[in-house]
N, C-alpha and C positions, 0 to 999 in steps of 0.2 A: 441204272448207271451204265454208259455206254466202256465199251475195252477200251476205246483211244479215240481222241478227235485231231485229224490230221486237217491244217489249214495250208490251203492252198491246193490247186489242180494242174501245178505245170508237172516238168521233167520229177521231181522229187515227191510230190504230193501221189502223183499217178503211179510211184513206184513204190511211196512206201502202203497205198491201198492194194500193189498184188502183191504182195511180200504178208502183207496183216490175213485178206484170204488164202492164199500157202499156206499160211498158219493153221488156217480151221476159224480166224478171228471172223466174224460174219457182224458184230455188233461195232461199226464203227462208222462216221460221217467224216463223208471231204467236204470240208466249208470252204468256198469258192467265192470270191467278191463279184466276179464277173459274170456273164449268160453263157459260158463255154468255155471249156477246156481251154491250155497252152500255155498258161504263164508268160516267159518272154514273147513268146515266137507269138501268143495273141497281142503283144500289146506293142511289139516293133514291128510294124508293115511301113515301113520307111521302102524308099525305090532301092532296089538293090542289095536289100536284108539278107544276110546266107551267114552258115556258121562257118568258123574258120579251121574247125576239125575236120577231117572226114568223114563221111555220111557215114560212112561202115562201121566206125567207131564211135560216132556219136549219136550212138544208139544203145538199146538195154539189152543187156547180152541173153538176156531168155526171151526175147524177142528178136531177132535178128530179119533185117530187110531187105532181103534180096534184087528189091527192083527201085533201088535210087536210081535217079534219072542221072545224078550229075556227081561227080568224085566231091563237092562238096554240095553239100545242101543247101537249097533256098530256103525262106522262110514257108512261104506256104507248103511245102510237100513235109517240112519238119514237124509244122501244125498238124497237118491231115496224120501222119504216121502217130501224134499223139492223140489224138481223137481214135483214131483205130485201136491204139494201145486201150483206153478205158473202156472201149465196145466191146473188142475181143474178152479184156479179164473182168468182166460184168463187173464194171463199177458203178455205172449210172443209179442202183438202186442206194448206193452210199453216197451220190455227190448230191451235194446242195449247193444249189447257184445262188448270184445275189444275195448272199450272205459275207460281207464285211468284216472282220473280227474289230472287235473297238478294246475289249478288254479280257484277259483270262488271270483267273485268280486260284489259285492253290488252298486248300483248306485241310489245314492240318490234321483237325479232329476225324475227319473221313478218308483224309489220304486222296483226293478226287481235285480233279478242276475245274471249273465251272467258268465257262466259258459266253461273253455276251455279244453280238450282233449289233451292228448299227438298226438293223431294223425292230430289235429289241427282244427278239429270240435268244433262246440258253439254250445252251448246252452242256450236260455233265457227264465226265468220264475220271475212269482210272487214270490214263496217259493222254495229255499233250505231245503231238507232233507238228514243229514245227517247220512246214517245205515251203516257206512262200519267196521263201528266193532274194538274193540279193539286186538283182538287177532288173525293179518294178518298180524306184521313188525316183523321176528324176530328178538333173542337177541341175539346176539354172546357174548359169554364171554371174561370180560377184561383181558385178561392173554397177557405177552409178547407174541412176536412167532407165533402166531397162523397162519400168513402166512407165514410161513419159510416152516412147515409141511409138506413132500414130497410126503405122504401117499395120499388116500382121506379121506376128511373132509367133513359134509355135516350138517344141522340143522335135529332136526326131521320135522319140520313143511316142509322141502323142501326135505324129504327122496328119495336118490338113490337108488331107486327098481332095477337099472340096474347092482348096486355091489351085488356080491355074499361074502354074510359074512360067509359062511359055511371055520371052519377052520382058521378064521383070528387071530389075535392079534387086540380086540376094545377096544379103551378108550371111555367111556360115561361121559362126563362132566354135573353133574347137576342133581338133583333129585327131580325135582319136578314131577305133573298131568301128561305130558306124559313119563316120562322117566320109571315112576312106570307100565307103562303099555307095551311098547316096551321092558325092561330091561327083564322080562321073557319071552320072546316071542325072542327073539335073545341068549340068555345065553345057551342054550340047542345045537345051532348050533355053536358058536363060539369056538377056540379053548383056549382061555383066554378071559375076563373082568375084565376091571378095572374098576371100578363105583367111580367118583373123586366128594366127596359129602362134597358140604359147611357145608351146616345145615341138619339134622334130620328132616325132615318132621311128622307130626303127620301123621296116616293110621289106619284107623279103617277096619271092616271086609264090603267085600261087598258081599248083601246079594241079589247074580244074579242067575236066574234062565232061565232054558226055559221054554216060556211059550205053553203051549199043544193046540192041535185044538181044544178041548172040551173049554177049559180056552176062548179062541180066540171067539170062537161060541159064550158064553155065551156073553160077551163083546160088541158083535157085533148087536148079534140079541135081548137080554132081555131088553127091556127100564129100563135107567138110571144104567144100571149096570157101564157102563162105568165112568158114571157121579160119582157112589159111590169110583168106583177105583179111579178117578182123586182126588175127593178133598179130601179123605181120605189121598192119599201122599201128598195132599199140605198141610194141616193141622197139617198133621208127621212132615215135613218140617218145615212147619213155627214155632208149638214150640220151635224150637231150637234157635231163636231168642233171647232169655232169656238170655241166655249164653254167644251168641254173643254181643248181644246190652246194655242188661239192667244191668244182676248181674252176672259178668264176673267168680265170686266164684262157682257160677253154675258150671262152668265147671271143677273145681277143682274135682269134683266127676266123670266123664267123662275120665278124663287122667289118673286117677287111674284106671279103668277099663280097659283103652287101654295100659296100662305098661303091668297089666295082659296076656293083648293078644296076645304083643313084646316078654313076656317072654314065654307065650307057643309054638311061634313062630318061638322063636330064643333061643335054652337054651344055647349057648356059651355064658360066659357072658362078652369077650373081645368083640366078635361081637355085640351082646346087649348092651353096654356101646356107640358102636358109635352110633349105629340106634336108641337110645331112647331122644326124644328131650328132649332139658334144658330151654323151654321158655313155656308160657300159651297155652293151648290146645286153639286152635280156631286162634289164633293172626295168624298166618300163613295160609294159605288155608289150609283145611285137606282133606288129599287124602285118596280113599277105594281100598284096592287091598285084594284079599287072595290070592295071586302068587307071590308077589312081596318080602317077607321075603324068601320065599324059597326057590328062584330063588340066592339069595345072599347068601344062604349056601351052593352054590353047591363050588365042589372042583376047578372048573375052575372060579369062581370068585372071587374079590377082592373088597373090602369097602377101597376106600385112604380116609380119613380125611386129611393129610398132605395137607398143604398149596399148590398152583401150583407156583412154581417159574415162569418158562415158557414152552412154546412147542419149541421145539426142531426139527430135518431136520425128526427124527428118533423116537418124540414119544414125553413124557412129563413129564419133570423133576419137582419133588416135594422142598419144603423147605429144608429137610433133605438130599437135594445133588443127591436122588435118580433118575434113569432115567429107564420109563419103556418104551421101544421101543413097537410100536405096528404099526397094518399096516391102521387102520383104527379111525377116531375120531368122535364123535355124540356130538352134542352138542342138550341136553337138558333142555335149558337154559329159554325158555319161549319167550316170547315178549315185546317188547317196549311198553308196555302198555300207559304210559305218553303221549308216542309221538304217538299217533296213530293214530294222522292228521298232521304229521308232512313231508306227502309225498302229501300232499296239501295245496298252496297258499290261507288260506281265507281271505279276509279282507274288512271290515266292513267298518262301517259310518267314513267319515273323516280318509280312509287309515287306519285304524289300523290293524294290521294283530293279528289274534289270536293264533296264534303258542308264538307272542312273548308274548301275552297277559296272556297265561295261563305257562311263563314261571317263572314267580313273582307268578300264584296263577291260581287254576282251578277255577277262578271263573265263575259260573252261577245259574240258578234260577231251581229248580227242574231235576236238570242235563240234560233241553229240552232246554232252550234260554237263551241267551247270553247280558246283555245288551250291546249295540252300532252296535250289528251285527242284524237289524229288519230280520222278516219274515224269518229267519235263525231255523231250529229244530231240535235238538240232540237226536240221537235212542243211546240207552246204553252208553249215555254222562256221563259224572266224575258225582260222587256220587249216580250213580245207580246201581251198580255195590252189590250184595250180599255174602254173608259166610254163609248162610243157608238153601236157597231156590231154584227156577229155575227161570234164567233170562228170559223167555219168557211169564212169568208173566208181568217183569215188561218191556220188548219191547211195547208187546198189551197196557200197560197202556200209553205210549211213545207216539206210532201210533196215539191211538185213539184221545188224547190230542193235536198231531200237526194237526191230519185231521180236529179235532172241529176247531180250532183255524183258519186255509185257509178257513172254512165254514163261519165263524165266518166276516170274512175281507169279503168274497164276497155276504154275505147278504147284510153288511154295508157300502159297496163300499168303503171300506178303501185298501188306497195303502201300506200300512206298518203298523206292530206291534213291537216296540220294549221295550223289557221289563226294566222298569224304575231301576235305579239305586239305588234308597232306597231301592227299593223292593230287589233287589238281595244280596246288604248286611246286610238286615234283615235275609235274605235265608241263607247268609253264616254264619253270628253269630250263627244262632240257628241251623247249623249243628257245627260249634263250638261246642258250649256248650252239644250238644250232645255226639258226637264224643269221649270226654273226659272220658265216662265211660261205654268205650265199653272194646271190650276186645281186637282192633286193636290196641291201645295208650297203650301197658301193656309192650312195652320195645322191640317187636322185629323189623326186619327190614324185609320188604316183597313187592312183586309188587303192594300189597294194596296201595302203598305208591310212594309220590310224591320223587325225591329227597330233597326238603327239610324236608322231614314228613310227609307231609299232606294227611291224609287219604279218600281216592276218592271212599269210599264204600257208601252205605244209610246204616244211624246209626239207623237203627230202623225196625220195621215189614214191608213186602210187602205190607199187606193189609193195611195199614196208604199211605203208599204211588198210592196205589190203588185209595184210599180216596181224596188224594188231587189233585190226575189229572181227576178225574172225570167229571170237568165242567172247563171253559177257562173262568176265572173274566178277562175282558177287562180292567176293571182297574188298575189290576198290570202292564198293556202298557200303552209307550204314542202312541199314534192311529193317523194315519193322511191319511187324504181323499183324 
């Protein structure tokens, strides 16, 4: 029987396999669905992919990269920094590629999970870790038609590099994080765009740079310069918290600024009327582009607001009867965020499957453990999830808390942890009552959000949450030997 089988190989997978060897844990598998490393960053190569943290920060702080090329990361140099990351901490001899997880099941009598592959491999271990990330099922939008469509259609997250858009007719359904960044990077080639846009996204300016070999040099070779760069943007970062979490009016000074920046932006003011949101700055994800207003004023583009009736053999008819024929459709629609184990079987003590568990309510206990699912550990599980920060802050907090925790059982020769039921609706109350006076509950609707409402972000600063996974109280489990 293996210490732990950790699924998936992106940002969380690759950090909770050097965290388990830190340990001295040497007996554990990363099941990998894919032929290589990356999670998102492998599976978004859309034109114009890049994260919207900073490179410096959004990175593993026992790894630090001194030679980002750009103040924000593109997708390919995030990929390669993550393939270096699994070379450097000898994980290859742990990762298994082409391995799918289809179902993992908990077995009480042994305390173990037994875990099965679409290709029909097992696997059995003490500890389930689960890193496979929330933003890897996409979302197709609910529109009638969308297979009638005769043209090609494709997600961004699954981009056909093999269509040549030069010249087409493209509908882009969807404006959120990626579409703001592929939309100007294909509008210049296209011979029309339609950009078929629900809501307004907030967009501030993004302040990206190249960064010089001198810049690069210093970073690299002066002690702690590095260290100043990092926590200086996490620091930048995290005050923004305020706004988010605590005194959501905060941001009321914020969205007047960025109306300003819509209007120097965009001075038509039928076009600024559609692109200027009508909901609280923050409630929605805010996205940073300075290419993305300009790119929607060229003369070959178009902003539908009109509702989508449906898609058509020939393109995509709006509310207003209208039908724009085009040869090509993107859907930019995001991810299944909800369901993002929803293409795996788990199920805990006494059968209970978690999919259906968390379809009444995401509950769990610091968005790591579940109670009735023991020795089970959630990397970027429901309510970790931020609107100001970088998640790889709080992954490392994740890792380090599951790996305490298997150290923790194999000191104490305990076959199982699972975390007690009081405890976890303690957890949820007091994210409750949290929650209420954020600035996510201020009325709009977003993938922040459960379909019933329920907001699956952390309602408060990283560094609290830093705080409380620090140490593994065994008495928030019950413990059995």
């Amino acid at each position: 029987m293996l210490s732990a089988i950790v699924v998936g190989a992106g940002f969380s997978g690759i950090c909770a396999g050097v965290e388990l060897r830190r340990a001295g844990i040497e007996d554990f598998v990363i099941l990998e669905k894919a032929a290589r490393v990356g999670g998102t960053w492998r599976e978004n190569t859309y034109p114009g992919a890049a994260c919207d943290i900073p490179s410096h920060l959004y990175s593993y702080s026992f790894e630090p990269n001194p030679r980002w090329s750009r103040a924000y990361g593109k997708q390919a140099e995030i990929l390669a920094y993550l393939e270096h990351c699994a070379d450097k901490y000898g994980l290859a001899p742990h990762l298994r590629f082409g391995q799918t997880v289809e179902d993992a099941r908990y077995d009480a009598a042994t305390g173990a999970w037994t875990v099965k592959t679409r290709g029909g491999e097992t696997f059995v271990a003490r500890a389930l870790i689960l890193g496979n990330g929330a933003l890897h099922v996409p979302q197709l939008p609910d529109v009638p038609g969308l297979a009638s469509f005769q043209g090609t259609q494709f997600h961004s997250a699954r981009w056909n590099h093999d269509y040549d858009l030069a010249g087409k007719r493209v509908a882009v359904i969807g404006t959120g994080a990626s579409a703001i960044q592929f939309v100007p990077e294909i509008a210049p080639r296209v011979a029309q765009l339609h950009v078929f846009q629900r809501t307004a996204p907030w967009i501030i300016p993004k302040h990206d740079r190249a960064i010089g070999d001198a810049e690069r040099w210093l970073l690299e070779h002066v002690p702690g310069a590095h260290w100043l760069r990092r926590s200086g943007l996490y620091w930048l970062m995290e005050s923004r918290v305020v706004g988010f979490a605590y005194a959501p009016k905060v941001n009321d000074a914020i969205a007047a600024l960025v109306r300003r920046f819509i209007a120097q932006q965009v001075p038509e003011p039928e076009l600024r009327a559609k692109l200027t949101p009508d909901y609280h700055f923050g409630c929605k994800r805010v996205l940073i582009s300075n290419d993305y207003y300009p790119a929607l004023r060229r003369p070959n583009v178009e902003v539908v607001t009109d509702g989508i009736e449906e898609v058509t053999a020939r393109g995509i008819r709006t509310r207003d009867g209208r039908e724009r024929e085009v040869d090509a459709i993107i859907c930019g629609t995001g991810f299944r965020v909800t369901e993002y184990l929803s293409q795996v079987r788990v199920v805990g003590r006494g059968g209970i499957d978690l999919n259906d568990t968390w379809r009444e309510s995401m509950r769990n206990y610091l968005g790591i453990s579940v109670s009735g699912f023991p020795n089970l550990f959630l990397l970027m599980g429901p309510n970790t999830g931020l609107g100001h920060n970088s998640m790889i802050f709080m992954i490392e907090a994740q890792a380090r808390y599951a790996v305490r925790a298997i150290q923790a059982m194999r000191a104490r020769g305990l076959t199982s942890i699972d975390v007690r039921p009081e405890v976890e609706r303690a957890f949820r109350d007091e994210l409750a009552r949290k929650m209420k006076h954020t600035v996510w509950t201020t009325g709009c609707k977003s993938w922040y959000q459960t379909p019933s409402g329920e907001v699956f972000l952390w309602p408060g600063a990283s560094v609290d949450y830093w705080r409380r996974t620090r140490r593994v109280d065994l008495s928030d489990y019950e413990t059995r030997a």
